[in-house]
N, C-alpha and C positions, 0 to 999 in steps of 0.2 A: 044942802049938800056940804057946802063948808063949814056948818057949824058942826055936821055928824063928822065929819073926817076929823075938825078938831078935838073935837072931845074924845075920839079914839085918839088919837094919835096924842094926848093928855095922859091918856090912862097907860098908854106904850110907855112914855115918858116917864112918869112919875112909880109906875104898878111892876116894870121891865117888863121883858120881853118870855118870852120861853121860846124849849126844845123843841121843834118839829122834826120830831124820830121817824125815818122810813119805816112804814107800817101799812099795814091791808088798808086799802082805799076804803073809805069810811063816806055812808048816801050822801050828797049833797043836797042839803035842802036851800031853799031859796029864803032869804032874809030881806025883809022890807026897810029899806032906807032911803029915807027923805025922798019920797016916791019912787026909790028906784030899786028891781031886784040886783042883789048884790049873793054870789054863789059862796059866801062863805060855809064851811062845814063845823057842825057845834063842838069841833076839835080846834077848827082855828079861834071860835071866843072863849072856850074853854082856859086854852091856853095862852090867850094875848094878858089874859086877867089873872095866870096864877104863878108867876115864874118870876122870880126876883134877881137869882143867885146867879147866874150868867151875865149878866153885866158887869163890863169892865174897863173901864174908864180910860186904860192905857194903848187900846186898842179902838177907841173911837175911830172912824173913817169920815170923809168929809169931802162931798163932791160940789161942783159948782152947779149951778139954778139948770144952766144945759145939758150937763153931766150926768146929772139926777133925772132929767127928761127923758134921757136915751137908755141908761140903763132903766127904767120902770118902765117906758114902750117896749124895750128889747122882754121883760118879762113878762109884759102883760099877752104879748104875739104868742113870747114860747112857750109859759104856761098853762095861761088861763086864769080863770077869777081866783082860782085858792090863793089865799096867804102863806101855805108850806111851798107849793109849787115856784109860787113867784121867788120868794125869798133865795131856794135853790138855788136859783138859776142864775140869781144878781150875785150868787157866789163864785160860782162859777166865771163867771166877768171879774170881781175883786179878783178872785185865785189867779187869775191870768195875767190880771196887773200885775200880781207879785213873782211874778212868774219870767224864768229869761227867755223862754223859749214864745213869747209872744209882745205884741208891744205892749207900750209904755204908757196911753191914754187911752179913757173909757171910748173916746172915737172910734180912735186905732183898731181897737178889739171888736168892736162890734160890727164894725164895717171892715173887718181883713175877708179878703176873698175866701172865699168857700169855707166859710163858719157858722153862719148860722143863716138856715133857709129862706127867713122871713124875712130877712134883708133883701136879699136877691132876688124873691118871691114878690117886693112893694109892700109887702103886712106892715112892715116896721113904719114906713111912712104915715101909714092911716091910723096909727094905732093912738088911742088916747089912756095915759095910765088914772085907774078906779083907786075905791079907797083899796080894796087889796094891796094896791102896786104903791101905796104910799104906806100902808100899814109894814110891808116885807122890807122896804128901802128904809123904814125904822129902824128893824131891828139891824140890819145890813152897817148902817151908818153909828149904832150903836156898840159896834165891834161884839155883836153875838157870830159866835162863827163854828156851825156843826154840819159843816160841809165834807170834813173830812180831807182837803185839801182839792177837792173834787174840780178838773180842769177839761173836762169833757164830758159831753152830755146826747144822748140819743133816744129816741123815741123805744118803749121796747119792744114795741114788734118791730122793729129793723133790725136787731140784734142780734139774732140768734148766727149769723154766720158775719157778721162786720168787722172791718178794718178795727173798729173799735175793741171789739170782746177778741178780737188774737193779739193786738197788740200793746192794749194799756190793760192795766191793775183796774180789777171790777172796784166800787164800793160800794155801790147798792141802790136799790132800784124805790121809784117815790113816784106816785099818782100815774105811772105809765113812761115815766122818764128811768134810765139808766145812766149814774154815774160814774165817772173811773178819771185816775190822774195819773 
């Protein structure tokens, strides 16, 4: 297993990263790695292997060993196995770092009361992050950033009448998630 995550995470490195454009949910098939199934969709190796130009060196990001634990559990809970999905979401967490209206540490953020369910819920504790959630913290740590500024996130079928969609700027919807800032 750690020699398949290193060798992807080589080819992240060395090949960059790409765009994961919200687009119509695309079949998930199952991928065999190093005995394990891994739910990537042939849009996430599609595009881990063809995207250069998005990398930019002046906006690299850099989390500590712990830092990096929590946000890739915090994605792997909210998500799920995709590499578009997780990625999302670890932006979502960046976006709020940068953000004044929330704190200051990847802690802070993920553990502030009533933000995110699976905290509250125990998922976050049991959660162990996949190559997905090391492939998306790639590109995240990479300063690829097409989140759109995106600082809140909702399942969409909660949506249609939510605190969310009356009171923050939509920007658009990816694998069943809804984002707005």
């Amino acid at each position: 297993m750690k020699r398949v995550l290193g060798i992807l995470l080589t080819v992240v490195m060395t090949m960059g990263c790409c765009y994961f454009s919200p687009t119509k949910k695309e079949e998930v098939k199952p991928q065999i790695i190093d005995t394990q199934v891994h739910y990537l969709t042939n849009e996430d190796f599609s595009k881990l292997y063809t995207c250069k130009q998005d990398y930019n060196r002046d906006t690299t990001i850099s989390f500590t060993q712990e830092e990096a634990q929590m946000i890739m559990k915090l994605a792997q809970c909210e998500a799920g196995g995709c590499v578009a999905s997780q990625y999302h979401e670890m932006m979502v967490v960046v976006n709020r770092l940068k953000s004044d209206e929330f704190p200051d540490t990847v802690r802070e953020v993920i553990f502030q009361n009533g933000q995110f369910a699976v905290v509250e819920e125990g998922k976050f504790d049991k959660a162990q992050p996949t190559v997905e959630s090391h492939l998306a913290l790639a590109m995240v740590e990479r300063g690829i950033d097409w989140s759109e500024g995106a600082i809140w996130v909702e399942a969409s079928s909660n949506s249609s009448n939510s605190w969310h969609s009356q009171n923050k700027e939509f920007l658009y919807e990816l694998y069943g998630q809804k984002y707005y800032k």
